[in-house]
N, C-alpha and C positions, 0 to 999 in steps of 0.2 A: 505710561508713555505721555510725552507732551501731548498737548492739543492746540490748534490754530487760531485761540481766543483774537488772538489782535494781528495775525497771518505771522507767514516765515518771515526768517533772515539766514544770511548764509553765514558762516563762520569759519574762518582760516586759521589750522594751526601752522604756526608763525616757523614751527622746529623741524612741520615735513617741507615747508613753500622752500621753492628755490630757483623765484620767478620765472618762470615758462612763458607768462602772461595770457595763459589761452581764458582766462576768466574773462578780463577784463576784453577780451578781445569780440571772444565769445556772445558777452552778455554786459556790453557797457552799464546798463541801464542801471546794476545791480552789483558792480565793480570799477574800479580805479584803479588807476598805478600811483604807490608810492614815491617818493624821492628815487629811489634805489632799481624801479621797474616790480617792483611787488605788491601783487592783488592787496585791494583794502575793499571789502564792502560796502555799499556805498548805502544800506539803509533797509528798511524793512520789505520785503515781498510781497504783495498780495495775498490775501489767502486766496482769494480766486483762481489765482496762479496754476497753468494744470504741472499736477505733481512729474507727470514726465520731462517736462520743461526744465525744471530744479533738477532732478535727477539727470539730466542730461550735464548739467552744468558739473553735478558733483562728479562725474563719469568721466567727463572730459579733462578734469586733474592728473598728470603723469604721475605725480607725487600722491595723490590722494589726501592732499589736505585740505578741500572741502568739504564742508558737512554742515546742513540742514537743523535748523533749528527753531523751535516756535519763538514766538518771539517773549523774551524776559524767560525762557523754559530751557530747561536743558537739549543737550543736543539729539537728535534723531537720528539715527544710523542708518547708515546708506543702506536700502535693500529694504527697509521697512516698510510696512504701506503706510502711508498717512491719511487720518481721518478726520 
C-alpha cells in the first residue's frame, strides 16, 4: 500500500466523471472546474489532512470517480485505512 511520504492527492477518473461538480463545490481548496464544468484537482493534500475529510470528498462522488492517492504512489482504495 502507498504511504503519505510527501501527503495525498486526489485523482479523477476522467471515464466515470460526468460533471456533477459536487467536488469542486464541496471542497474548492483541493478542486476546480474545467472548461466543460469538470472536477480538476487542484494539487496535493496534506498529509495532515484527517483521512475522514478525504473520504468524505471521495463518498460525495455520485459517479465514484474519486480516489485517494499518495502522492507520486499509486492509487488507494476507497475504504482503506490510511497510515
Amino acid at each position: 500500500m502507498a504511504t503519505p511520504n510527501d501527503g495525498w492527492a486526489f485523482k479523477i477518473d476522467e471515464t466515470l466523471c460526468s460533471g456533477h461538480g459536487r467536488c469542486y463545490s464541496l471542497a474548492p481548496q483541493w478542486f476546480s472546474a474545467d472548461g466543460a464544468g469538470y472536477g480538476t484537482p487542484t494539487g496535493q493534500v496534506d498529509q495532515d489532512t484527517p483521512s475522514a475529510d478525504l473520504q468524505f470528498i471521495v463518498d460525495s462522488c455520485p459517479e465514484q470517480a474519486i480516489s485517494i492517492v499518495a502522492a507520486g504512489a499509486e492509487t488507494v482504495e476507497a475504504g482503506q485505512e490510511q497510515k
